[in-house]
ZAMARGU-4260 file (C-alpha; in steps of 0.2 Angstrom, whole numbers, plus 5000, padded with zeros to 4 digits):
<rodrens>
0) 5317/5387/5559 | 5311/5398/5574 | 5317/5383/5586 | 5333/5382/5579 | 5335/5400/5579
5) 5331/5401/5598 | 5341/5387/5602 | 5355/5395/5596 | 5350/5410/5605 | 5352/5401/5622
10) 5367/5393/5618 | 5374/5410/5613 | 5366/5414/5630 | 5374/5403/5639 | 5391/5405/5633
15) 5393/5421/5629 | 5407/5425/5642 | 5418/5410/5634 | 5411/5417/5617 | 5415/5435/5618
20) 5435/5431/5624 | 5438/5418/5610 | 5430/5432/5597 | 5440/5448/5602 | 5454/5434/5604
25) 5452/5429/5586 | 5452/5446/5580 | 5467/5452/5587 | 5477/5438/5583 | 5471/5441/5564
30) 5474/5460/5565 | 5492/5457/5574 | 5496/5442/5562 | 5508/5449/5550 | 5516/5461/5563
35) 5523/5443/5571 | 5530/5436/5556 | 5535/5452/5545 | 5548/5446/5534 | 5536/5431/5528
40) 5519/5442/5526 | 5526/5461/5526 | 5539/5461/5516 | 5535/5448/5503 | 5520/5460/5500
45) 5531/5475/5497 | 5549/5470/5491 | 5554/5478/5474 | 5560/5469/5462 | 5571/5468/5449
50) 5573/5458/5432 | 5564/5443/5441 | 5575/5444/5458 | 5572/5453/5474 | 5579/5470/5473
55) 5594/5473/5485 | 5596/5489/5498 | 5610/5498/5491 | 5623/5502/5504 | 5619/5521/5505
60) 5602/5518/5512 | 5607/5503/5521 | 5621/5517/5531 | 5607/5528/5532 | 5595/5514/5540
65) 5610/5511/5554 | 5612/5528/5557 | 5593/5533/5558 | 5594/5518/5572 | 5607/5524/5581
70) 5600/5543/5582 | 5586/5533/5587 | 5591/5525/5600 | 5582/5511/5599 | 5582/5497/5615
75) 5586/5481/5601 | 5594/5489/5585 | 5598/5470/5580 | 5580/5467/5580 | 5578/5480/5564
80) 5582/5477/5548 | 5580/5485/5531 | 5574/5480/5514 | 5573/5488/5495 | 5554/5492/5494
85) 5543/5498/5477 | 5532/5514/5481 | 5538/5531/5487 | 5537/5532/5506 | 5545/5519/5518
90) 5535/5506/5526 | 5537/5496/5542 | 5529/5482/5553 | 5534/5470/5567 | 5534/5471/5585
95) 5554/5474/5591 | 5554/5463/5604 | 5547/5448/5599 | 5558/5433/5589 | 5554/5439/5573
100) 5559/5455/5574 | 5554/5473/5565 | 5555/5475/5547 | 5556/5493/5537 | 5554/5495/5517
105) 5564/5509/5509 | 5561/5513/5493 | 5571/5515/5478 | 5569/5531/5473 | 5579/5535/5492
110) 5593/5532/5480 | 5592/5547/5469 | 5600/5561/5474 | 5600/5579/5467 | 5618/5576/5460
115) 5613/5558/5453 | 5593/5557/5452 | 5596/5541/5442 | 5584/5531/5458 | 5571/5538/5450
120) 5574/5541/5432 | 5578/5523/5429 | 5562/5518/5433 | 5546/5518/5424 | 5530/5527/5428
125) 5514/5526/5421 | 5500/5539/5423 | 5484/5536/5414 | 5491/5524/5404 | 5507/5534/5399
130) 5523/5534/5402 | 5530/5550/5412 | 5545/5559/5402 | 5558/5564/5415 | 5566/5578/5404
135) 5545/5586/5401 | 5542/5602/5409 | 5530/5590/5423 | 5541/5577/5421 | 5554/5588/5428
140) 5542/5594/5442 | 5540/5577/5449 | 5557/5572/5450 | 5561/5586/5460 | 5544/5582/5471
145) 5552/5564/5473 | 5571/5570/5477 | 5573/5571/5495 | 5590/5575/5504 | 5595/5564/5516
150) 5589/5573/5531 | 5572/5573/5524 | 5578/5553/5521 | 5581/5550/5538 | 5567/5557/5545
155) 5554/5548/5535 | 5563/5529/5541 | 5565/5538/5558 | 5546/5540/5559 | 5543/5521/5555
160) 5556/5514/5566 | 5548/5527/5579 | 5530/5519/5577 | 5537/5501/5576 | 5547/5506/5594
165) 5533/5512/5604 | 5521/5496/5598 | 5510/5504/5586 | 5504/5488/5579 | 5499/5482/5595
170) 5490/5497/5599 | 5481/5496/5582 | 5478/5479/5581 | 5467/5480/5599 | 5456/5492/5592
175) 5446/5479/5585 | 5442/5468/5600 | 5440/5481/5612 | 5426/5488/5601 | 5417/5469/5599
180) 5417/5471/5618 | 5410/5488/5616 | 5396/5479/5605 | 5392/5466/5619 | 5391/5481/5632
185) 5382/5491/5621 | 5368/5474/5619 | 5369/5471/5638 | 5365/5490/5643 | 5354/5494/5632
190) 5344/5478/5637 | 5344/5482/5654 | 5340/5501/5651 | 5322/5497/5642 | 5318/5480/5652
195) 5322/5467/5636 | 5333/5454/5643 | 5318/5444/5647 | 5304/5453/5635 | 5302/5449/5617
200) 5313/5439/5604 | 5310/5450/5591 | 5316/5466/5601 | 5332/5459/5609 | 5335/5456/5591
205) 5332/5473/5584 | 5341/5481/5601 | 5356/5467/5596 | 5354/5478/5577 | 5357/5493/5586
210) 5374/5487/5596 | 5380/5482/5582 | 5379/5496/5572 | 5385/5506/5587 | 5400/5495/5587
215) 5402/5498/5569 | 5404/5516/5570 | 5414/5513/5585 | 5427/5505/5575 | 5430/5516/5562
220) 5432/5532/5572 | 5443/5525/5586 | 5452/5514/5570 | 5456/5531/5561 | 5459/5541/5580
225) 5474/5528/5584 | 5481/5529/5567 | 5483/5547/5567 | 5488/5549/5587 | 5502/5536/5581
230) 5506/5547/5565 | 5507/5563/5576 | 5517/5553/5588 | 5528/5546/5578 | 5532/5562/5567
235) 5536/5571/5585 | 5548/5557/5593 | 5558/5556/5575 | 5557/5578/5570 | 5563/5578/5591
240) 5580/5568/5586 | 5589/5583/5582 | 5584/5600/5574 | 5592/5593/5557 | 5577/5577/5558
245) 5565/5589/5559 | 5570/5600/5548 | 5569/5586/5536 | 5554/5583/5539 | 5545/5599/5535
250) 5556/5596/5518 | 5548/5578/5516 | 5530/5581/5519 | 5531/5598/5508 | 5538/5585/5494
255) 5525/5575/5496 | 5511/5590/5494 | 5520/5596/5480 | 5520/5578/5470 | 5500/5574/5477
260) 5497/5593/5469 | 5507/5585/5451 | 5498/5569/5452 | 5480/5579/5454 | 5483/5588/5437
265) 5491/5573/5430 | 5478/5562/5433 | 5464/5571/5427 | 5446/5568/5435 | 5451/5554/5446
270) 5467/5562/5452 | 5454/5577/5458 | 5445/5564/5468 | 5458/5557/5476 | 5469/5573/5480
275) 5464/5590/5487 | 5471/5607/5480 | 5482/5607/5493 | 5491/5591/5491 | 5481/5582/5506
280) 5472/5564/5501 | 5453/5567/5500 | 5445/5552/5514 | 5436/5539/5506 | 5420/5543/5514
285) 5417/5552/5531 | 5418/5537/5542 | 5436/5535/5536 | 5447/5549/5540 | 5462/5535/5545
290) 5477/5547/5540 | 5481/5564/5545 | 5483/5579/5534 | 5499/5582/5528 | 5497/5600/5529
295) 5492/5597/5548 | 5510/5584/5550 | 5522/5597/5542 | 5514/5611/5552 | 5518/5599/5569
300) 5535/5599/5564 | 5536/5619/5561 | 5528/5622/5576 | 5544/5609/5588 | 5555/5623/5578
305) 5549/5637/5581 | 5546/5631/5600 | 5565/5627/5598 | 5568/5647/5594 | 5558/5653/5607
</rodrens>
């Protein structure tokens, strides 16, 4: 057992240049897989449906989808294209300027209006169980949370097909390697700092322990530090488009603080875990802080308006 072990060792050894490039390879291509093909991963995994067929954009959204990419100005506007999505906020992936293209979710509910909320009252949701009552007092309240105006609309496509633009999933999907060949520096230095590269099995190993757990927590805090420079970013470049994006987007991120603050009492004990007073999503642990406060996004945005007053 021992001499296969240390076999393996010096093979490892040996190769480990070779090793290391077809690893961080191998996890970039996994991590960038879906951005590549995005209509046969992506947008499988979140296209609404509707008595047993694919649900259909309806024209309104698909107008405001052109005209978010024209305010855009985006470099390949026929590389875009939009879908009828289930959930509450839009969703993209895809990498513009490859074959495949980009591909962003809308969801339904972009269809209610405040003259015709019918998006969202024709649909079913369930909370603990029960069915939500539109015309109830926190029925009511909800709706409204989920009613945005078409400036708030715009924004929130305008900040995917922002992140989509400047190659977020790129920059997301290198994270990953970049930190396994954080590991093997970490092994390597740490090696040479206390003399182990030619010392004792048992120590390489436990220094080896050590890397990887470095590598660990390297990966989840520079994981969670892209995703939210990307948020920032992206909220920035779409509220920039004109004052009339970003006032939408204070409008959109106070929606969603206010239906987070409904879902909290609604939910009971498990709504209080997952949502703070404020409306803000309580991290899954403290290694995981991936999204940014929306309390901290909407006062970005009312800060690039009050800069615009000064």
């Amino acid at each position: 057992m021992a001499s296969g072990f240390l076999k393996f060792s010096v093979l490892v050894q040996k190769y480990r240049t070779p090793l290391l490039l077809t690893g961080c390879g191998g996890v970039f291509a996994a991590n960038i897989f879906y951005h590549v093909f995005p209509e046969n991963t992506y947008r499988k995994l979140y296209q609404a449906w509707s008595k047993g067929e694919p649900a259909v954009l309806s024209d309104a959204l698909e107008d405001v989808f052109q005209q978010v990419l024209k305010d855009s100005s985006v470099g390949a506007p026929g590389k875009y294209s939009a879908f009828a999505a289930y959930g509450f906020h839009p969703v993209g992936a895809g990498v513009p300027w490859l074959p495949s293209g980009a591909q962003i979710g809308i969801p339904a509910n972009f269809n209610g209006t405040a003259d015709d909320p019918s998006g969202i009252t024709n649909r079913t949701i369930l909370i603990n169980g029960k069915e939500v009552e539109w015309d109830s007092e926190v029925g009511t309240a909800l709706k409204d949370a989920l009613l945005l105006s078409r400036d708030a609309q715009k924004f929130a496509v305008a900040r995917e097909v922002t992140r989509l633009d400047c190659g977020g999933p790129l920059l997301q999907a290198a994270v990953a390697p970049a930190c396994l060949a954080g590991t093997w520096i970490y092994s390597v230095a740490l090696k040479q700092i206390f003399g182990l590269l030619a010392g004792s099995l048992i120590f390489r190993a436990g220094v080896n322990v050590v890397a990887v757990s470095l590598g660990a927590v390297s990966y989840f805090l520079s994981s969670d530090a892209v995703s939210q420079w990307l948020e920032y970013r992206s909220d920035k470049r779409a509220a920039s488009l004109s004052r009339d994006y970003a006032k939408g987007g204070v409008e959109f991120y106070e929606k969603i603080l206010s239906r987070n603050k409904i879902l909290r009492v609604l939910m009971g004990p498990k709504g209080e875990e997952m949502y703070a007073p404020s409306g803000n999503l309580f991290p899954a642990n403290l290694l995981s802080l991936k999204h940014a406060p929306y309390t901290s996004r909407r006062d970005g945005i009312l800060n690039l308006l009050k800069e615009e007053k000064a």
